[in-house]
C-alpha positions in Angstrom: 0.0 0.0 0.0 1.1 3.6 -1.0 0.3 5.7 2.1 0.8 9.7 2.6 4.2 11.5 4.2 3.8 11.8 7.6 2.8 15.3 8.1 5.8 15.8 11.0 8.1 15.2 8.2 9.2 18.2 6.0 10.0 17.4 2.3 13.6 18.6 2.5 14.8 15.9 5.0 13.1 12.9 3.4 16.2 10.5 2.8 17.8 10.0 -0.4 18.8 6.4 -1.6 22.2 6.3 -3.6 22.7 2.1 -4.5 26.7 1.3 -5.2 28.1 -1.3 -7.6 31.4 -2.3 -6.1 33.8 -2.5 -9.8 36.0 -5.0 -8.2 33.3 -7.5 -6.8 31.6 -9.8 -9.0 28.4 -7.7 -10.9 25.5 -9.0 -8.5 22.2 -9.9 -10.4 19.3 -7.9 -10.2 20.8 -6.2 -7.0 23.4 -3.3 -5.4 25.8 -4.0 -3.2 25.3 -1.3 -1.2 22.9 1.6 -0.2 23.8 4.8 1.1 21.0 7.1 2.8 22.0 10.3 2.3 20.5 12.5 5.1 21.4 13.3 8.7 24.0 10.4 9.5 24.7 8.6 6.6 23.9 4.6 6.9 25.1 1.8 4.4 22.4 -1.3 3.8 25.1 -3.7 2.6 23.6 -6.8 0.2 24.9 -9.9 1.5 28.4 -10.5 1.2 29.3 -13.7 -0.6 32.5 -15.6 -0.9 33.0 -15.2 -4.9 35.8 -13.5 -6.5 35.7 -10.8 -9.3 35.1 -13.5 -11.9 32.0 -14.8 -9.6 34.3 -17.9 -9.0 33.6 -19.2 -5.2 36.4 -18.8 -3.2 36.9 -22.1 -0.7 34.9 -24.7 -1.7 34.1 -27.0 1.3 36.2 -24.9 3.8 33.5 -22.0 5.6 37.0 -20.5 7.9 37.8 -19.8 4.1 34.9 -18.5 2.7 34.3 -16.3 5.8 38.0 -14.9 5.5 37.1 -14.1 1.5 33.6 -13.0 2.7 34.7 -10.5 5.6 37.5 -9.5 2.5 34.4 -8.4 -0.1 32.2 -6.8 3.3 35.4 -4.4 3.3 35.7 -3.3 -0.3 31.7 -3.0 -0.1 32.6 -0.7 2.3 35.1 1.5 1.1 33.6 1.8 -2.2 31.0 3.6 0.1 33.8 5.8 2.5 33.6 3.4 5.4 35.1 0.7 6.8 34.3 -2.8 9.0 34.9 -0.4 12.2 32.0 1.7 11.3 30.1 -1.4 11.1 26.8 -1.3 13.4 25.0 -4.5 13.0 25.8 -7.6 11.0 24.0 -11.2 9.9 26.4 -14.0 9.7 24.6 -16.4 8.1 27.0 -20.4 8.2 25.7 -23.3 6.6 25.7 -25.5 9.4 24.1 -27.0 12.5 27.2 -27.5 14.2 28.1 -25.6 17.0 31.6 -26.0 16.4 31.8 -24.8 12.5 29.9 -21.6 13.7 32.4 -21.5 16.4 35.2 -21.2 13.6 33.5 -18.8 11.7 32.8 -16.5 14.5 36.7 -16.5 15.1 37.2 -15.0 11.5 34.5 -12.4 12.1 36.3 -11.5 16.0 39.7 -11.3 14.2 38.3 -9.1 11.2 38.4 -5.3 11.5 34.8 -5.7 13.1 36.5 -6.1 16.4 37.6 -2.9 16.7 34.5 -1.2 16.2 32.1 -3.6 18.6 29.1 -4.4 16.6 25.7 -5.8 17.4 25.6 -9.3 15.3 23.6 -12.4 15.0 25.1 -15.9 14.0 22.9 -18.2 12.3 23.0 -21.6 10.7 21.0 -21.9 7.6 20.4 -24.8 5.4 21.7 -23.2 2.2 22.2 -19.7 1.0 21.9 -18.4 -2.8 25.1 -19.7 -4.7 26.2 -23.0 -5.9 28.8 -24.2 -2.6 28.2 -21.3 -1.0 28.5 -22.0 3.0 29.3 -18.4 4.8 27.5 -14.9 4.0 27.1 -11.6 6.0 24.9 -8.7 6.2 25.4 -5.7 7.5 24.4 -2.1 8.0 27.4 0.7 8.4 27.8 4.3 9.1 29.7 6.1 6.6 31.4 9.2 8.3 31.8 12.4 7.0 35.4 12.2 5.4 35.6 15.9 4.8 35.2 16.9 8.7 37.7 14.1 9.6 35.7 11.8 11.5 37.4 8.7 10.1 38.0 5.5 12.9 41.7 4.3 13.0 41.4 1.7 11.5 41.0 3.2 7.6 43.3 6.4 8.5 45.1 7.8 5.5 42.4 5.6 3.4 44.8 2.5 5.1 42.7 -0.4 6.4 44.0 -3.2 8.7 42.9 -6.7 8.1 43.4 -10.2 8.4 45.6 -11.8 6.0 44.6 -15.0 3.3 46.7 -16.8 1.4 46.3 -14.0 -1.5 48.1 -11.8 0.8 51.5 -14.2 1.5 53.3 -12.7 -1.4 52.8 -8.9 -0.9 53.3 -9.7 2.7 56.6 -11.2 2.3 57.8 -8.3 -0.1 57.0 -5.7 2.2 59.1 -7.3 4.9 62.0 -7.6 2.6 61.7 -4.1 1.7 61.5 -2.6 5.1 63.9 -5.0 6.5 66.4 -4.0 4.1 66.3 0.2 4.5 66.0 -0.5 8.2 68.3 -2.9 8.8 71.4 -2.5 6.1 74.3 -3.8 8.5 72.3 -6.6 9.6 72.8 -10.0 7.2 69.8 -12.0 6.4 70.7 -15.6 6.4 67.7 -16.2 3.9 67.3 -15.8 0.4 64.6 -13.4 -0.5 62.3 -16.5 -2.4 63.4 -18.5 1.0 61.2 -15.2 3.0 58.3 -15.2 0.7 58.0 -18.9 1.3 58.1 -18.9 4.8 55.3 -16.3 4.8 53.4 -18.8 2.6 53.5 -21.6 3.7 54.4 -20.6 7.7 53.3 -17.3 8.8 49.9 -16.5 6.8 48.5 -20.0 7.3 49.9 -20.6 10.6 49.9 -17.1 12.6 47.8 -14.4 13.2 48.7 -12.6 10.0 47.7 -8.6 9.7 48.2 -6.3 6.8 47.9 -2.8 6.4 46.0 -2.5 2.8 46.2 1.1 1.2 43.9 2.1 -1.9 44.5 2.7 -5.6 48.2 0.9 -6.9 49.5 1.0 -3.1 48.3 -2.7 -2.2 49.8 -4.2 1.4 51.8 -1.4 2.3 52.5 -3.5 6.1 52.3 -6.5 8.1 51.9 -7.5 11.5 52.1 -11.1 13.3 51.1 -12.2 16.3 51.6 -15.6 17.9 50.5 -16.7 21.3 51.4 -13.5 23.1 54.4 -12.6 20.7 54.3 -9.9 18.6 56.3 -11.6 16.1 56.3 -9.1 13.1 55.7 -5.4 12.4 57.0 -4.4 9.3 56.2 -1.1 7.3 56.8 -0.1 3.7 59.7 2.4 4.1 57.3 5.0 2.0 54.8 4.5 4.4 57.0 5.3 7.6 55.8 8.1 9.2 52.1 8.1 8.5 51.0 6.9 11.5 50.4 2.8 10.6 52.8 1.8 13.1 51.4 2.8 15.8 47.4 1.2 14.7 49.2 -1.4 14.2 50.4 -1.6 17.5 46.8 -0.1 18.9 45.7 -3.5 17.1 48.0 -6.0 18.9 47.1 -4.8 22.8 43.2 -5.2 21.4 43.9 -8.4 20.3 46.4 -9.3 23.2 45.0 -7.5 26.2 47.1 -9.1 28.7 50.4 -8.4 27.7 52.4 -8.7 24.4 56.2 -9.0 24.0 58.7 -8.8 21.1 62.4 -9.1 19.6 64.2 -6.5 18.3 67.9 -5.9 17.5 69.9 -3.8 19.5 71.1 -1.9 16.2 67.6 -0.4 15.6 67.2 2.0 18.0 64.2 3.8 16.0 62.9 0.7 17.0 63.1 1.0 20.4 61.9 4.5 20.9 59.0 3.3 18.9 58.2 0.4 21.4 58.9 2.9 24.4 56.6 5.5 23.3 53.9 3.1 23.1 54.7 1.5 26.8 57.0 -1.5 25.9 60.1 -2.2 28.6 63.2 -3.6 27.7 63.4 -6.8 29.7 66.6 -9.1 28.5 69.4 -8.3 26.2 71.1 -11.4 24.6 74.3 -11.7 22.5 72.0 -12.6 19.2 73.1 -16.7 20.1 69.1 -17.1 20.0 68.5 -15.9 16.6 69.5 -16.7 13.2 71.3 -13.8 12.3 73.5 -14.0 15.1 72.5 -10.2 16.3 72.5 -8.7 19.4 68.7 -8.3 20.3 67.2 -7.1 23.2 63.0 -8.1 24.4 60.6 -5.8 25.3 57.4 -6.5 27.1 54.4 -4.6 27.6 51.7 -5.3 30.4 48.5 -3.0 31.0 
C-alpha cells in the first residue's frame, strides 16, 4: 500500500537512496551491493556478502574458515567503495551453513579477528540450510555508518584511506615483499641468512597459514603497504613499507595488537635499531633481557621488550 508523508516530516529531510556497484566485486544480479541514505547520519544497507571472486568464482569450496576470510574481505571493499570501513560497522548477519556448534564456532573467530572487532558491533550468527550460490557455506549482512570524510571523523582503522585486516593466502606474497623491503632500509648492516624467495616462502607456507597474520591495505596501486604477526602473546612481526613510515600505521598497528592481546604482548628487536626501540617505548614497551644474538638466526645482538597493561 502507497500511504501519505507523515505530516511531522518536512520534504527537504526525506532520505535520499544512492545504490553502489562495487567494480571490483563480481556484478550482483538484479541487486546493489550497497545503499547509502543520504540525510542526517549517513547509513550503508550492505547486500549480502558472498564468498566469490571478481570472476563470480567461489572462493573455498568446502572450507566456511575460508569462505568467511574471503567474505569479511568483499564486506570491506563493499565498504570502502561507500567511504567506510568494517569499524564503522553497526549491525551484521552472519549467516554459516551448518548446524554445528563448532563450525559456527570457527566462523565467528574469523569475524572476531576481522576489523569488526575494533569497532564492537551488534551481530547475529545463524545456521542456515543453504544460501543463494552454488557451494556457497558463509555470508554476512550488514548495516554501516559512513562518516563524513571531509570533517575528519574517520575511525583508526581506515586512516590515511589505510585499512588493517586479516591476511589470506592472497596476501602471502605482498606480505613477504614488504618485509624484505623494510627490512632491508631499516636494517642494512644486519645479514639476512635467507634468500629473498626462501622469506616469501616462509610467509606462505608458515606465517599466513599458521599465525595471526595482519596487513595494512592502502587504496588505488598501493596494495599491502605493512604487516603485522602475532603468535601466542608474541608480537612476532611489524614491518612497514619504508614509503609509508611516518604516517602513522605503526602505531594502529600496535593499537591493534594490545586489542587483540590484552594481557600483555612481548617482542624481539635488534639492539642496532634503536628507531625501533623509541617506537616500542613511546607506546609503553620495557626492555626486559638483552642477549648476544646466540638465539637468533642472524647472530645479532637483540634485546625483548614486554608490555603489560
Amino acid at each position: 500500500m502507497i500511504g501519505k508523508l507523515p505530516v511531522s516530516v518536512p520534504v527537504q529531510e526525506l532520505a535520499v537512496i544512492r545504490r553502489v556497484t562495487v567494480p571490483s566485486l563480481f556484478a550482483p544480479p538484479a541487486y546493489s551491493h550497497a545503499c547509502v541514505v543520504e540525510t542526517g547520519t549517513r547509513l550503508a544497507f550492505l547486500a549480502g556478502s558472498v564468498p566469490l571472486d571478481a570472476r563470480g568464482e567461489l572462493i573455498g569450496a568446502g572450507d566456511p574458515v575460508r569462505q568467511a576470510e574471503q567474505v569479511i574481505a568483499n564486506l570491506t571493499e563493499q565498504l570502502r567503495e561507500v567511504g567506510s570501513d568494517l569499524a564503522h560497522v553497526l549491525v551484521t548477519d552472519v549467516y554459516v551453513v551448518s548446524s554445528e556448534p563448532a563450525v559456527l564456532s570457527a566462523v565467528w573467530e574469523v569475524v572476531e579477528a576481522s576489523g569488526l572487532s575494533t569497532g564492537p558491533h551488534a551481530s547475529t550468527l545463524i545456521g542456515v540450510a543453504c544460501l543463494g550460490y552454488t557451494g556457497q557455506l558463509v555470508e554476512i549482512t550488514a548495516t554501516a555508518v559512513v562518516p563524513e570524510t571531509e570533517e575528519g571523523a574517520r575511525d583508526a582503522s581506515t586512516a590515511n584511506g589505510v585499512v588493517l585486516r586479516r591476511a589470506g593466502g592472497a596476501d602471502a606474497r605482498d606480505a613477504a615483499d614488504v618485509w624484505l623491503r623494510s627490512f632491508a632500509a631499516a636494517l642494512p648492516g644486519v645479514v639476512r641468512p635467507h634468500s629473498d624467495d626462501a622469506v616469501r616462502a616462509w610467509f606462505r607456507d608458515v606465517v599466513v597459514p599458521r599465525q595471526e597474520t595482519w596487513v595494512a591495505e592502502a587504496g588505488g596501486d598501493s596494495g599491502v603497504v605493512g604487516v603485522m604477526v602475532l603468535d601466542d602473546d608474541m608480537l612476532e612481526q611489524l614491518y612497514l613499507d619504508p614509503d609509508w613510515r611516518g604516517r602513522g600505521l605503526g602505531d594502529r598497528f600496535v593499537a591493534l595488537a594490545k586489542e587483540r592481546r590484552p594481557r600483555g604482548l612481548s617482542l624481539w628487536t635488534f639492539q642496532v635499531n634503536r628507531p625501533a626501540h623509541r617506537f616500542y617505548e613511546r607506546h609503553g614497551f620495557v626492555a626486559a633481557e638483552y642477549t648476544d644474538g646466540g638465539g637468533n638466526e642472524e647472530r645479532e645482538p637483540d634485546v625483548r621488550y614486554v608490555w603489560r597493561p
